[in-house]
Phi, psi and omega in degrees: 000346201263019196223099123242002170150185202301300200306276185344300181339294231273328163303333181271308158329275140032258176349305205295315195267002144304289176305333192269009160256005203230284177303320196068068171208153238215135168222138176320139164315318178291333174270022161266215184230131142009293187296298169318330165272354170276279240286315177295320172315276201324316195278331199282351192087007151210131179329318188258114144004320189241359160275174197287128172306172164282152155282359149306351172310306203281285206336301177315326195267340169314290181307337192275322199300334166304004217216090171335133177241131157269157174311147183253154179279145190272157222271138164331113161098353179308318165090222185234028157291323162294342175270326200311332196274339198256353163273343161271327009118285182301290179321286196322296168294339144231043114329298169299306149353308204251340161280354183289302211289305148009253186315316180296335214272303180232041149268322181310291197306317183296323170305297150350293184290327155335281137032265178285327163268321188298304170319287178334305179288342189268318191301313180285352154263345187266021162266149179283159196278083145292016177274002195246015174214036133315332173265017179262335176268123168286169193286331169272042157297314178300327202284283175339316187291325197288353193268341202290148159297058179302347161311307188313286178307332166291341207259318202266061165239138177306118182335117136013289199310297167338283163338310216277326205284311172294329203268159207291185180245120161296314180272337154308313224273355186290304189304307174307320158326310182274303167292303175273016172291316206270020175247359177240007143290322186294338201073359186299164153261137157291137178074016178229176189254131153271118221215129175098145183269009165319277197343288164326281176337309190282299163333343189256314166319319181291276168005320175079016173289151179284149187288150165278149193279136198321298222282359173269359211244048140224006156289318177296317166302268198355285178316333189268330174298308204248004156269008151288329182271348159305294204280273181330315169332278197311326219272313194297324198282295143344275202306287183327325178292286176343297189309291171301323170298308172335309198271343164221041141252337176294295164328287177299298179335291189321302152319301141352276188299320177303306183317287192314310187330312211272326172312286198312289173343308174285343152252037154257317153304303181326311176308324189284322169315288215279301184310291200310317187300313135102086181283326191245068177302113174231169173298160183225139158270146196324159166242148196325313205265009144251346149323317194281290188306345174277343189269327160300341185272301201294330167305308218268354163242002155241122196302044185289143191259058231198322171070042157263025172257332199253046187236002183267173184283168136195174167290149146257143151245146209220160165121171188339141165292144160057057187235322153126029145340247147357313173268348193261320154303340138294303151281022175276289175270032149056027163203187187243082191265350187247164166275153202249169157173137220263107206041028157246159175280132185255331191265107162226042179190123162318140181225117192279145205220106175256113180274120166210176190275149185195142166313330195235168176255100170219166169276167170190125194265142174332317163246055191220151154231041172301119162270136199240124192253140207253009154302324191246137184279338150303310101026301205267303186308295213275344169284296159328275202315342175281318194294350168258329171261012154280326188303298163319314167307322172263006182271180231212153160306126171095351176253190156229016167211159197230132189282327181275116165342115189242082216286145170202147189239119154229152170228155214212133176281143200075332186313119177295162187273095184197169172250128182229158174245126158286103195291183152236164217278153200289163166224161220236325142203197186261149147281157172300154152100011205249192172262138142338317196245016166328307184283332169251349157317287160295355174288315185305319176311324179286306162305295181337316172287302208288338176271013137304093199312004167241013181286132181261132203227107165306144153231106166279113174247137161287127176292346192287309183293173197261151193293336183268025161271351195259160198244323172315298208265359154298305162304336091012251164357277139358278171293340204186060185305322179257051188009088173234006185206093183187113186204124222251126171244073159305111162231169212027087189290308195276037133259328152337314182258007169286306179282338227224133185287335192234133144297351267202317194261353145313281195306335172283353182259000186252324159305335179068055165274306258270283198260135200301033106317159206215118223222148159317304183203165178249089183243159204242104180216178197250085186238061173084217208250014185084043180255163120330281206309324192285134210279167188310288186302342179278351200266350165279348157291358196276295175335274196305002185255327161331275190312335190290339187236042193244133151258349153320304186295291180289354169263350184069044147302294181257129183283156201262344180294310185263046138241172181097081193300017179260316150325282169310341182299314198305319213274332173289336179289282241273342180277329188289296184043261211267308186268051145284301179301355163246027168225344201268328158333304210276351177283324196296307192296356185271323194265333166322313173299323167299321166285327176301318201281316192275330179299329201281328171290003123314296206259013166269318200267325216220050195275327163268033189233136147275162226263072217260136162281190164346283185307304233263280179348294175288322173337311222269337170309293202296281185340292165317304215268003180270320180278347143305320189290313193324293205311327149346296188269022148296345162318153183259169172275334183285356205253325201271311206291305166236045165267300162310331176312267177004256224302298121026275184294295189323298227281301196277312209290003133320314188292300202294339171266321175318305190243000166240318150316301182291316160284346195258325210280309167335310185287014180068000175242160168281301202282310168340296180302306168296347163260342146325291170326303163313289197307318193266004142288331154286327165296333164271016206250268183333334198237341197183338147300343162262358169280297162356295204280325173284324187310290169307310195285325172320303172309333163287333204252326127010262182306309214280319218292303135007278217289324161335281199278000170275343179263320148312343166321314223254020178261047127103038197257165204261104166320332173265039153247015164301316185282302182320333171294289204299325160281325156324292199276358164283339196258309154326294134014297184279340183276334177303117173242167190260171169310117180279353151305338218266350170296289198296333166264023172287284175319310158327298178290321190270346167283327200261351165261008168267336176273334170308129172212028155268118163253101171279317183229186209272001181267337172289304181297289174324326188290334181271313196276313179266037145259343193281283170335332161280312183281291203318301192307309229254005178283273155339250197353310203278340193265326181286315161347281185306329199264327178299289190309334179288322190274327224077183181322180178220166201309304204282357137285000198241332172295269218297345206245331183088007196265170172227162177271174188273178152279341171286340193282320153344282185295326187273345173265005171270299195308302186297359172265359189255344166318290186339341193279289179308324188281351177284310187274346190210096190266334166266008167002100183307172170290345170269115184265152192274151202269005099004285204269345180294338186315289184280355151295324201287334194291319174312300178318300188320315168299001157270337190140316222280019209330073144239190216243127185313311189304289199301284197346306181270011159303292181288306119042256187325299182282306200288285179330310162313296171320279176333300186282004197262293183322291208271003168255354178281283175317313172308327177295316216250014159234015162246011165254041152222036188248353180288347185291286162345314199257339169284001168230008150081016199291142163256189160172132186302307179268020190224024204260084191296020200289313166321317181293315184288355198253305170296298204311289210300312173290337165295343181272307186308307208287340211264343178295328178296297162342300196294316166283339159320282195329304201303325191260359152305283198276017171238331184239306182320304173316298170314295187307316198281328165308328155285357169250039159252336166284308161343276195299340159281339174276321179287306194313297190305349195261302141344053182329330215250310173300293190343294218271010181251020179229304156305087186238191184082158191318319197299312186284355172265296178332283178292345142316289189304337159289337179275340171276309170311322193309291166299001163280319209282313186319311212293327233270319175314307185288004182258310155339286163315302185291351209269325181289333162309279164359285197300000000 
């Protein structure tokens, strides 16, 4: 392009140095044409060819290139070749021209669209984040839509014409208008007289009639009295007109607005249906007020000292027994869920009501998982009837209302969102039948609830009644001086405006003149007609039918916002709210602080313990003390076998010397003494050795079951699990009986191990002679024992010990010496002394000195003659253990005739058969039954709230409850946080 000629050249220059101030690019000198790099030396100021120009050149040439240039003219003889070129010349550019336009044509579309999306993107972040209520459209929605009928649905939707039919007539309300234009132009007043003849005139003038002439004017008063009274007629009659229309155009709106309600409500169920039913079934997540009821159900159980459970909102609702309390929370929650009576009190526990929306309506108690369906009046029965015998239930012996918290959930298609607690109602006095302290008990309850400052306080006053019986807003008051979280409920308006001669004091009560409290808002309902029996929808219609024909309502007494318990829901949902959201922030930092403050007293006291509750605790108990029953069955049987022996003998063996030996032994015969024996061995086998014998193995099993958990004690085990041990096992202990079979064949065995008196061999005969040979001896040993305490010290104590006897030991150690005198001269003595020789004892003694009474005489008597025969059964004994030859050959002989030895074999074969059968029926059942009621009293124990915290005790374990219930309020209270800011 640059070599097409001179002209050309230069047009190109030109160009070239246009554009290379527009681009900024550079093209070497050597490559321009010859004339151009001359015309460029020359502009730019330099001379020489081969230096570099200044840059003031591009500036000269910048400027020259703003500056039309002619065409150059063509050269002489040149012909018409030079315009043919410079007209190809012409072409050429614009072409180029029309590519220019081109490339603008479509960088403007790129830009444009560039553009047109950066708006777009910018328009799509200032939209809000609906992605987070996706699951409220289920996924089969779409698919529901291709099944809906829209022909249908279009039919049953209401006519244009209908539509036309609600909205008010335009041209009245222009004309009312237009009438009370001229009636505040004119100055009339309603209800006043016009007065002065100004007046008349500027009335007659508006009007546009001509004034009247002197000589009319007393036709004219005449005329003017009675188009005044005409004209007030009429104005009133209007203004009443006015009114009533006003009001039932509000009414048909109002109906209007219901219709829809309940439409839009019934598809939203069908829609809430079809999700339960679930063509796409997923988890749903909690909704907010139940997030909310949970951080509350966990506040109202845990007993913290810190007073932060009572800082979160909820409603109260507070006032007079029988002020319609109850009913009116009822009609909120849209059934009739609490038990009724007709003046007496039924709310004797606070009860808390967490209200929210759900397809279907039901109840539910906090710790239950019964659904109550409040549509079926079976269902409605058995729910009252639970919710009064939870009420009884909490209240304690002697009282008659209860502090504890009676947690319930309904859900509902409309139902506002909200948490409300139902006191029982303040009284005024006590009745039979009450506590003493009923009155100020609920006052305390009431305060309790009402000082939390964020608490919102329903205060229901009966309308029926004279405003100076009530007792509520004074406590009210109180509690809430500048009625700023207060909100006042007048009910049963329509016996109010039945009873009360002036209507007027309705208004001043709505107004808050009446009563000395200071109240949010003020409402006014109706909540039926005082039957039990009436269902929810009549009483709004009994409601909505009032108000509509109340001249309350129609005189402007009552405002159309403050009727209605549809109203009052609203205004109470949107009031919990709003101090949910300005308050539960600064409550979540409160329990952040509380968790700081119990973590750092945890690593100060308990730096080496975790950090285990209640629960985690008794977990760990019930182990220890379950792995304890176990080691029961590590017993040997040799261990159970002689132990049970022992234990066994210690126990009977009093009866066996007392009452069977010692009398069969007593009679001098042989064949006597075996028939003594039999008989009171059979009687004692039949009447009391086999209770004996479970008594002691219980009692065995007792001790070992003891000695057990005293030795896993001392393996580095946690002392605060001491009382818990100890009540397990009393209380197992007391639930254990032994197997009522297991007497009768016990009996069975030990009569058939009594009759056996075959001794086969000679280590069963020694064995019997040194069991024999023990008990005497140890017999012997307890009778000299009794008789050293009957005489006193002996000589050689009283010398080397310092002791003296007493006077009775006197007397008793002159009597024993003069028996001791008589068993010398009569070595065979019956056991008795005959009262002959009691005679000749007392005398001798007298004759000493000696004064005493025949009774101590057989007394002492008794111990000495047991001593004399313990002895002389000793000696015998140690001449039958060469006598088993003799009793294996049936030999008689008088002085080797062994029926005592043979009396010890047996009972001794009884005491080693029982033992074996005790041990048998210990480790195959007992053992088993008592683990099992030691799991038992732990599932009950573990069950039992109250047993816990009263066996488990101490800081450490309080310490750790409280972390664990703050830790869990602040998790609850952040995720409720969280959704409540989604939410926004």
């Amino acid at each position: 392009m640059l070599r097409v000629g001179s002209e050309a050249a230069c047009l190109a220059c030109r160009n070239l140095v246009s554009t290379n101030m527009g681009v900024r690019f550079r093209v070497p000198l050597q490559k321009l044409h010859p004339l151009s790099r001359a015309i460029h030396h020359r502009y730019s100021g330099n001379t020489n060819p081969q230096r570099p120009p200044h840059r003031t050149a591009a500036r000269y040439f910048t400027s020259m290139s703003r500056l039309p240039m002619r065409p150059p003219k063509p050269p002489p003889g040149s012909g018409g070749r030079g315009h043919q070129q410079q007209r190809n010349f012409w072409v050429v550019r614009l072409a180029s021209r029309l590519l220019k336009l081109r490339y603008i044509l479509l960088g403007s579309a790129v830009g444009g669209g560039y553009t047109a999306k950066k708006t777009y993107d910018e328009w799509k972040d200032m939209l809000p984040d609906f992605s987070e209520y996706n699951w409220v459209i289920p996924d089969f929605v779409w698919e529901l839509s291709e099944q809906i009928d829209f022909e249908k649905l279009a039919k049953a939707l209401p006519e244009i014409e209908e539509l036309a039919k609600l909205l008010p007539d335009l041209d009245k309300i222009g004309e009312n208008f237009t009438f009370l234009k001229s009636l505040l132009s004119s100055g009339v007043s309603l209800g006043s007289e016009v007065k002065g003849a100004s007046g008349l005139h500027l009335l007659l003038e508006t009007s546009g009639d001509p004034p009247l002439k002197a000589t009319d004017s007393s036709t004219a008063a005449t005329q003017e009295g009675s188009d005044k009274q005409y004209k007030k007629s009429s104005d009133k009659e209007r203004l009443d007109q006015l009114q009533e229309e006003l009001l039932r155009t509000q009414l048909k709106y109002q109906r209007m607005l219901e219709r829809l309600e309940k439409e839009n409500k019934e598809l939203r169920k069908v829609v809430l249906q079809k999700d339960d039913k679930g063509i796409h079934r997923r988890k749903v997540k909690k909704s907010l007020i139940d997030l909310y009821s949970e951080v509350l159900d966990i506040l109202s159980d845990y007993d913290a000292n810190y007073n932060t459970q009572d800082h979160l909102p909820r409603v109260v609702v507070v006032g007079d027994q029988s002020a319609g309390k109850t009913s009116v929370l009822e009609m909120i929650a849209q059934a009739r869920i609490f038990p009724r009576g007709s003046g007496e009190m039924m709310t004797r526990s606070p009860v808390k009501v967490t209200l929210s929306e759900g397809p279907h309506h039901v109840a539910m108690f906090k710790d239950s998982g019964r659904e109550f369906d409040l549509t079926k009046e079976e269902d409605l029965a058995a729910l009252r009837h639970e919710i009064e015998l939870r009420m009884r239930k909490s209240v304690k012996e002697g009282q008659t209302v209860s502090c504890e918290t009676i947690s319930l959930s309904v859900k509902g298609p409309g139902i506002q969102r909200m948490v409300l607690v139902d006191l029982p109602g303040v009284i005024s006095t006590v009745t039979a039948g009450m506590a003493a302290d009923t009155k100020e008990t609920i006052f305390s309850i009431s305060k309790a609830y009402m000082q939390n400052p964020n608490a919102i306080i329903l205060c229901i006053q009966d309308g029926s009644v004279d405003a100076e019986r009530s007792i509520v807003t004074d406590l009210v008051s109180q509690m809430d001086p500048h009625g700023k979280r207060t909100i006042f409920v007048l009910t049963k308006v329509d016996l109010a405006e039945k009873n009360l001669a002036s209507p007027n004091r309705i208004q001043q009560i709505v107004e808050g003149k009446l009563f000395p409290m200071k109240a949010l808002g003020y409402f006014a309902v109706v909540t039926g007609k005082g039957s039990s029996g009436e269902s929810i929808d009549s009483i709004k219609d009994y409601e909505e039918e009032f108000f509509q024909n109340s001249r309350l309502l129609r005189d402007g007494m009552l405002k159309a916002h403050q009727v209605t318990t549809k109203n009052l829901s609203l205004a109470v949902s949107d009031c919990f709210w709003k101090m949910v959201r300005e308050s539960v922030e600064q409550q979540a930092d409160v329990f952040k602080a509380s968790r700081f403050n119990l973590e750092t007293e945890w690593k100060n006291n308990y730096p080496r313990l975790r950090e285990l509750d209640r629960n985690e605790l008794f977990e760990k108990a019930k182990n220890e003390i379950l792995d304890e029953v176990i080691s029961l069955s590590q017993v040997t049987p040799q261990h159970w076998e002689a132990i049970l022996q022992k234990k066994l003998w210690e126990r009977v063996s009093t009866h066996v010397i007392e009452n069977i030996y010692l009398p069969a032994a007593q009679t001098m015969d042989s064949g006597t003494f075996n028939t003594t024996v039999d008989i009171k061995l059979k009687q004692w086998t039949d009447k009391q050795l086999p209770h004996k014998a479970l008594e002691v193995a219980w009692e065995t099993l007792q001790e070992e079951f003891a000695r057990f958990m005293a030795e896993y004690k001392g393996k580095d085990q946690d002392d605060i699990f001491d009382k818990l041990k100890e009540a397990v096992k009393d209380d197992s202990i007391k639930r254990h009986k032994w197997n009522e079979r297991a007497m009768d064949s016990l009996r069975v065995i030990q009569h058939n191990a009594l009759e056996d008196r075959s001794i086969t061999d000679k280590p069963q005969w020694d064995a019997a002679i040194q069991f024999m040979e023990e008990t005497l001896q140890s017999r012997l040993k307890d009778t000299e024992s009794v008789i050293g305490d009957m005489v006193g010290p002996g000589w050689r104590q009283r010398w080397m010990n310092w002791m003296n006897r007493t006077p009775d030991q006197h007397i008793r150690n002159e009597t024993k010496n003069e028996l001791e005198r008589l068993l010398k001269l009569h070595d065979e003595h019956t056991a008795y002394l005959a009262n002959d020789e009691v005679t000749t004892v007392r005398k001798n003694l007298e004759g000493r000195g000696v004064e005493v009474d025949p009774v101590l005489i057989k007394d002492t008597w008794h111990q000495l003659y047991r001593r004399h025969f313990l002895q002389k059964a000793l000696s015998h004994c140690s001449l039958c253990k060469r006598g088993f030859y003799y009793y294996q050959r049936h030999f008689v002989d008088s002085e080797l005739e062994c029926n005592d030895v043979v009396l010890f074999w047996r009972i001794q074969r009884m005491l080693v058969i029982t033992a074996n059968t005790l041990r048998q029926q210990l480790t195959n059942t007992e053992v088993r039954r008592l683990e099992k009621n030691v799991k038992e009293v732990l599932d009950d124990f573990g069950e039992d709230i109250e047993k816990k915290t009263h066996l488990i005790t101490g800081r450490r374990v309080q310490l750790a409850e409280d972390l664990k219930k703050v830790r869990e309020i602040q998790e609850k209270l952040e995720a409720f946080i969280e959704a409540l800011h989604k939410e926004k």
